[in-house]
N, C-alpha and C positions, 0 to 999 in steps of 0.2 A: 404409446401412440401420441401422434404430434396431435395440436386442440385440433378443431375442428376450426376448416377453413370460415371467412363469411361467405353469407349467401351471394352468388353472383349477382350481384348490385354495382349502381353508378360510383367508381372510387369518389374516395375524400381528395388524394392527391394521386399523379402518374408521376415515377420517375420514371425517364428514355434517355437514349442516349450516351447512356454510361456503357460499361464493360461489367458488367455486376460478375463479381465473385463469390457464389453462393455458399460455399462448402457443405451444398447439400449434393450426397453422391448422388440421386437420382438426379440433378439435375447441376452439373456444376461451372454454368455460363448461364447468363441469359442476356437482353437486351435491355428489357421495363420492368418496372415494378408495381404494381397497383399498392396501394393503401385504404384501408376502409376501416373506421373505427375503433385505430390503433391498433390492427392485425395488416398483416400482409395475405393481401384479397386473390392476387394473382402473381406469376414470375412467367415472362413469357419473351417477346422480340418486338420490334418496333410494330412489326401488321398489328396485332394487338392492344396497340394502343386508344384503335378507332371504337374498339367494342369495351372500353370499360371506362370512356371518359363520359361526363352529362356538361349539362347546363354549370354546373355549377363546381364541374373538378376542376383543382388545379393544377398542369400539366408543365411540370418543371422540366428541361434539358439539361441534362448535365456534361452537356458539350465533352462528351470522351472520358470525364472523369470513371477510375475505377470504384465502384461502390462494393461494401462488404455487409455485413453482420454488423452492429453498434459494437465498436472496440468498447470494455471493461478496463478498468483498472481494479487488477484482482488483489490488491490492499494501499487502502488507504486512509486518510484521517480527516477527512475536511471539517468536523463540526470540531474535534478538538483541535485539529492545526489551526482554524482559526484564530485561536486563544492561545498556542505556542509561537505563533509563529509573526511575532507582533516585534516592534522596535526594527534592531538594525537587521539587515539579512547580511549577514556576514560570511555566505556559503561563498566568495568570491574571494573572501581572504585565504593568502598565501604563506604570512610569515606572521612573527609578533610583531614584528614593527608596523606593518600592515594594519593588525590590530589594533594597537595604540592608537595609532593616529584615526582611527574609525572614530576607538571608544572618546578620545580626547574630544572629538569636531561634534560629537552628539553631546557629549556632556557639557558642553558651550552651550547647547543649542536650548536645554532643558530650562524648567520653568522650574523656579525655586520650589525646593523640599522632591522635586519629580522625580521617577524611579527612572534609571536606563537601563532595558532591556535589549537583547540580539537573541538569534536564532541560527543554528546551519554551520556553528562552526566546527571546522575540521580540524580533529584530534593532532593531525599534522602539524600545524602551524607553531605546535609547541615541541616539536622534535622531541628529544629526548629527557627534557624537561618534567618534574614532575610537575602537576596543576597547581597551581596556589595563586590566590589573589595577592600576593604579592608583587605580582608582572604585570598588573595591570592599575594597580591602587595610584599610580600619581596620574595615570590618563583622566582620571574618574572625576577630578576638582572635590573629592569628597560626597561624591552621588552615592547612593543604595544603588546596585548593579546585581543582576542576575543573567546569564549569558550561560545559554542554552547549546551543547554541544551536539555536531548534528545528529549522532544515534539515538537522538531523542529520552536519553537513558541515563543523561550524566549534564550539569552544570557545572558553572564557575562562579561563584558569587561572592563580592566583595563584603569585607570586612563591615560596613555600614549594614548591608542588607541581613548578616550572619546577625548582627547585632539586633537587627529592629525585631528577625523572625526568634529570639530569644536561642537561637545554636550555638552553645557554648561549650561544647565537648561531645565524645563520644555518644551514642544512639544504639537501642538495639529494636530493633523491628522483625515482625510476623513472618516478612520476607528476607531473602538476602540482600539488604541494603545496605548502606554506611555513610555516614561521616567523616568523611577522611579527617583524623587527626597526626600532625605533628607528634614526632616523640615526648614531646611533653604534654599533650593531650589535648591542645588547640587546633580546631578547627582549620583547614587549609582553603575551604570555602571547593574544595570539589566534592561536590553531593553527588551520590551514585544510585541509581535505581529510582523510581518512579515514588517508593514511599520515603524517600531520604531527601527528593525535590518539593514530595508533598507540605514539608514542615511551612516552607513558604506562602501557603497558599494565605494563611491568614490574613498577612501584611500585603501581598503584589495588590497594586493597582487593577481592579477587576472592568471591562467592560460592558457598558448598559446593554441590555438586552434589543432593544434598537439597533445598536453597532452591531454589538453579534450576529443580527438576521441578515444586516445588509451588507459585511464582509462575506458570511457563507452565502449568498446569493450568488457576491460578486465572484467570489472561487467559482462555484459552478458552472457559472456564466462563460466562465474562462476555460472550466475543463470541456465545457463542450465546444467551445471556440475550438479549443483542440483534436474535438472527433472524440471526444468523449460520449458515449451515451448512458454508462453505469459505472458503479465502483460498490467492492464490497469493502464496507467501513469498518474496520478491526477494533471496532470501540463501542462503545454507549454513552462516552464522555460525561453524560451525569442525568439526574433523572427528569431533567427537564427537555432532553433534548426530543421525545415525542412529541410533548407541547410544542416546542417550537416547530419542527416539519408541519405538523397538523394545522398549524398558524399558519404557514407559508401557503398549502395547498389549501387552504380556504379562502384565500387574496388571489391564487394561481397554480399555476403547474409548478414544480420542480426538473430544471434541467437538464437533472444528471438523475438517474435511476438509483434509491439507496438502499444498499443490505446489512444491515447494522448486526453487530454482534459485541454483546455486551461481556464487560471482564471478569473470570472469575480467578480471585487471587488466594495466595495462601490463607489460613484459616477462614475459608468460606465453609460453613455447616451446614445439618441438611436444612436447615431452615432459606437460608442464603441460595442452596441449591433448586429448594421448589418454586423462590422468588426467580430467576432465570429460566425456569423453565414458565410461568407463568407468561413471562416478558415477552415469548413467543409469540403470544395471540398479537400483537401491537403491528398494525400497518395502517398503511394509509393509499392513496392510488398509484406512488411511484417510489414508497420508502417501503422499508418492513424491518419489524428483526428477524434477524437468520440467522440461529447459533448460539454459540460464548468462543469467547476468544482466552487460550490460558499463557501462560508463559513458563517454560519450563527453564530458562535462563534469559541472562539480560546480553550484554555484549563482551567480543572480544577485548576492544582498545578499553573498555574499565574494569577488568579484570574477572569480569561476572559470566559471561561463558562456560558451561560447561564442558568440560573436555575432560575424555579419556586418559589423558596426562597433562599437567602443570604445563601453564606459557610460563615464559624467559622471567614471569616475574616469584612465579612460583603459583599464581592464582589459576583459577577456573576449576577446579576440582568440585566444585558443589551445586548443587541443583539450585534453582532461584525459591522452590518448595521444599523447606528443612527437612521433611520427610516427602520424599518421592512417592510412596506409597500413598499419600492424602490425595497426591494427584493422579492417580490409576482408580483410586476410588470415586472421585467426583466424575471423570469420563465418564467411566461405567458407569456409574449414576445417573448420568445426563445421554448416555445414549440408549438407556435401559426404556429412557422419555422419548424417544425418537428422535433428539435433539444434536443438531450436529457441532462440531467443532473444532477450531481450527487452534493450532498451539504453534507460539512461537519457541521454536528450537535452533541458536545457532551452532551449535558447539557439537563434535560427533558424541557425545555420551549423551548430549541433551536429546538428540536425534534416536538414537537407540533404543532411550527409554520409553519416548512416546513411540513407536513402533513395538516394542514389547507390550505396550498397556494396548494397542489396539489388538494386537495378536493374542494376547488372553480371552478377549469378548469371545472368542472362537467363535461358534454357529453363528451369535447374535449379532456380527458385522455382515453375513452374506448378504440379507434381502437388502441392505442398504450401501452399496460399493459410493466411494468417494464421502461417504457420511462425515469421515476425518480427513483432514487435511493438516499438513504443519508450512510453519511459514518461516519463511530464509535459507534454512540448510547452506550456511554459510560453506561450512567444510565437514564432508564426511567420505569415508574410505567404499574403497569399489564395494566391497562385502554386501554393504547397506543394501546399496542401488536396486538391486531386482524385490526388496522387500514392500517397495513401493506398490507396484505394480500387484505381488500377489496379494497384499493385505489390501487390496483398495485403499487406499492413501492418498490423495491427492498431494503432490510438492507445490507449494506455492513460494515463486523467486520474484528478485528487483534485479534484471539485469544492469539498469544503472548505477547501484550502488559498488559494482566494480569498479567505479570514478577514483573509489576513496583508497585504493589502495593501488598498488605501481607493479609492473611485471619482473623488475628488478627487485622485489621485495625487501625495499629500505622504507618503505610506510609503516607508519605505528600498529597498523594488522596483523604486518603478514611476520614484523619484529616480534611482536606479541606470539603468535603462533609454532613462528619456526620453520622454516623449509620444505621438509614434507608435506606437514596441512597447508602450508601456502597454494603448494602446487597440486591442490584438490580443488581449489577454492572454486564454490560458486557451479556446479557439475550441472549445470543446466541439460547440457547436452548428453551426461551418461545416464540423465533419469529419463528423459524421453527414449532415449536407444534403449533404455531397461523395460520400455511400457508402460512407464509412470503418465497418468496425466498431470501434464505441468500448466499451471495460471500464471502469468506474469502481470507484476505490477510495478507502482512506484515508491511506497510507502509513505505520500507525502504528507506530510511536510520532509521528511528524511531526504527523499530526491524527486525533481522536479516532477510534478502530473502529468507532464506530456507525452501520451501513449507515443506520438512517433518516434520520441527520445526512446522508448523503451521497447520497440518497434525495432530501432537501427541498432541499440547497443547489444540486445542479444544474438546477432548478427555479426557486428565489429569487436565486441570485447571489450570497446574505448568506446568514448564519447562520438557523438557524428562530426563529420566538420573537421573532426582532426586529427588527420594520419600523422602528426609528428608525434603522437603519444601511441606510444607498444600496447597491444593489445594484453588483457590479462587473462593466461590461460585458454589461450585461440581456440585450442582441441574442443572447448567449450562450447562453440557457437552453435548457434539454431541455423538450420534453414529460414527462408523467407517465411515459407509456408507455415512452419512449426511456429515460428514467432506470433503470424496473425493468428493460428490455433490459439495459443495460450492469453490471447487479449478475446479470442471472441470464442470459438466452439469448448475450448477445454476450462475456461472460465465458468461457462454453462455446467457442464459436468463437475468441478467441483463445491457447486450449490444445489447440484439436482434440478437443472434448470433445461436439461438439453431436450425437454421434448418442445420447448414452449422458447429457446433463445440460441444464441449461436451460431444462428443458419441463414440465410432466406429461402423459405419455404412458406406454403400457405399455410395458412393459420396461426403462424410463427407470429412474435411481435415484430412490429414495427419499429426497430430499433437500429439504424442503419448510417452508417459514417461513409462520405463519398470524398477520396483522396486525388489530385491531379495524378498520381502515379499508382504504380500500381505495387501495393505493400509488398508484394512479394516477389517481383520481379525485377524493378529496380533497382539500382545502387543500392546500397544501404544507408551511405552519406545523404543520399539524395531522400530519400526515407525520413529521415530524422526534421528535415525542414519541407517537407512535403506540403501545398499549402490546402486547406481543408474547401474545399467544395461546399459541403454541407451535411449538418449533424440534425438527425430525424430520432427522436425518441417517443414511443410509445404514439405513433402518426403523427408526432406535433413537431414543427420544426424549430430549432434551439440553438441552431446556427447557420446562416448563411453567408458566404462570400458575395461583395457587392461587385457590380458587374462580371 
């Protein structure tokens, strides 16, 4: 049952005027919206507006704009992206020479002994090339460089930087990571997996804890500029970052609503395990944690996917967990706590397996539907599909992250894959036709936060704005409708959130994005730069358009 309405009391705020889209079936239009106390008080028509305003409401018009449910971004990273996602953004580079001339104009710019950092770049740019700082070492004037590729999964880092962080051969790590070494057993400075870029941490330039607050402030501030009102955050980035939210929200409110779910990696014991489940109790008025978040492989273009058969390189044959097994065991573990979890799987065997480890819990997944969810399902074969649905499984996609790869499959993905999984790629639309509920997100920093980008492209296939680029795997597309489900009612459901988010409905939160168009009717193009009205979270308002 949905919470309980407030008491018919004088609202805090009226929205009117708008076309509200409730996606509640008892009532699915309205006119106005009341707000009281960070609930939504009433949903009713313009008459009603005279009987819930006082002295002291404030009665906003939203001159025709469509209002919805607060669009989610159902993954994302903002407390770590702010700390990846620093130096150059190089998500706009096309070629190496592109490159070059970036890294070259930045390392003019640096201050003696300064590290040059980028972020966002695509695997593409280096064609058929393998990675080696090599291609990059005379742009560099001799700077330490670390250059961040954008699957967030894999760097480039020059010869200087390999140097200072002491990398000087081969690596063997808990996880499947690596080193990439030369035949000779030097270092190529492509680092692969998350504990292979860790080595770095010692030496990078770290930012003060100041900077820190007021970049993720300023993200937030932006993702709701966007019609953001929530994001569930795929991380716990480190153990300070309660401290910081709890900092924030004792200066002020937050936002963007956060649901944190902290990592749990190969050789996590039970010790590590009841530390996770502990971490649960931690919230605050508009953060919490919810979850762990695990990884059963890394990515296609670094060879770390798992897949059912060897890509064109001979790689992805192996779980990112040396024994698969450790990680059926800590699920279980962790839902045995009532604890839910989301697994990144991109690869069809990585997908199999976390569907097998939920489908052993047997009885013990019924009372809890959507308890698990996996995140990407880059490529997997029809078979899968209906297993979503009966296992309660939540799918959670980045319809933007189709950018990165071409319908003509001459990109480093779909090269890496091969033909037939190419043309599985990204099955948005055969997990919703299967009764999967699907969350869509953006996975930023990996691709941009802007729900309406991710809004239009599960719709178009391609970016918004531009029909000269082929759509990837069309059969794919969402409906309008389906698309704002997976940002707002099917987001709720896969965190157990749909009696209290999702909807507008009374008693529902106050969580509510107003669009000049209407998300699900219009263009799709027109979607994507739709401009935002005004973003309402938790009755507070966190964005408004001036005049």
């Amino acid at each position: 049952m949905p919470p309980a309405a407030p008491s018919r009391t004088t609202a805090d705020t009226v929205l009117t005027g708008a076309r509200v889209r409730t996606l509640d079936p008892a009532r699915p239009w309205a006119e106005a919206v009341a707000v009281k106390d960070g609930r939504i008080a009433a949903v009713g028509d313009g008459r009603d507006v005279r009987d819930w305003r006082g002295a002291a409401t404030e009665v906003i018009d939203l001159a025709g704009a469509t209002l919805t449910p607060g669009l989610v971004d159902g993954h994302s990273h903002p407390v770590w992206g702010v700390e990846i996602a620093t130096g150059l953004d190089l998500s706009g580079i096309r070629d190496l020479d592109g490159l070059r001339s970036a890294l070259a104009t930045a390392a003019r710019a640096l201050a003696p002994g300064g590290w040059l950092t980028g972020w966002g770049l695509d695997h593409n740019v280096f064609g058929e090339r393998p990675l080696h700082h090599a291609l990059i070492e005379d742009a560099l004037g001799g700077a330490p460089a670390v250059i961040r590729l954008y699957d967030g999964h894999s760097a480039l880092v020059s010869g200087r930087a390999l140097a200072a962080a002491g990398i000087d051969g081969p690596r063997t790590f808990a996880q499947r990571a690596s080193v990439v070494c030369d035949a000779d057993g030097r270092p190529t400075g492509h680092l692969v997996e998350h504990a292979a870029m860790d080595l770095l941490k010692p030496v990078l330039p770290g930012a003060s804890a100041a900077d820190r607050r007021a970049r993720l402030l300023t993200l937030l501030d932006e993702m709701a500029a966007g019609g953001l009102t929530g994001a569930h955050v795929m991380d716990l980035e480190s153990a300070d970052v309660p401290g910081l939210l709890a900092g924030i929200e004792a200066d002020g409110e937050l936002p963007v609503r956060l649901r944190l779910a902290p990592w749990c990696m190969p050789g996590t014991d039970k010790e590590g395990l009841d530390h996770l489940i502990e971490l649960q109790r931690l919230r605050g008025r508009h953060w919490r944690v919810g979850g762990v978040k695990f990884f059963m492989d890394g990515t296609v273009e670094g060879g770390t996917a798992w897949l059912e058969h060897a890509d064109c390189h001979g790689q992805g044959t192996e779980a990112l967990w040396p024994d698969p097994d450790a990680y059926t065991h800590a699920v279980h573990r962790l839902a045995r706590a009532g604890v839910r979890t989301a697994t990144h799987a991109i690869g069809d065997a990585a997908v199999r397996h976390v569907l097998d480890t939920v489908e052993l819990l047997g009885a013990d997944r019924v009372p809890a539907r959507h308890r698990h969810r996996i995140e990407h399902i880059e490529t997997v074969p029809r078979e899968q599909l209906p297993r979503f649905a009966r296992l309660g499984v939540a799918a959670s996609m980045q319809p933007t992250h189709t950018a990165y790869t071409r319908a003509d499959h001459t990109d480093a993905w779909s090269l890496r894959v091969g033909e037939e999984r190419a043309g599985r790629a990204w099955r948005c639309r055969g997990l919703r036709d299967a009764g999967a509920v699907l969350v869509l997100g953006s996975d930023w920093p990996i691709a941009h936060h802007d729900p309406r980008q991710v809004l239009a492209t599960a719709r178009l296939r391609r970016p918004a704005g531009r029909p000269d680029i082929a759509p990837v795997t069309p059969d794919q597309a969402l409906t309008g409708l389906m698309a704002l489900e997976g940002c707002t009612s099917h987001a709720a459901l896969a965190v157990g959130e749909e009696t209290e988010a999702g909807r507008i409905a009374p008693g529902f939160r106050a969580d509510l994005t107003a669009l000049a168009v209407d998300p699900v009717t219009a263009p799709a193009d027109e979607v994507g730069t739709a401009p935002v009205r005004l973003t309402m979270t938790g009755g507070r308002i966190t964005y408004r358009a001036v005049g």
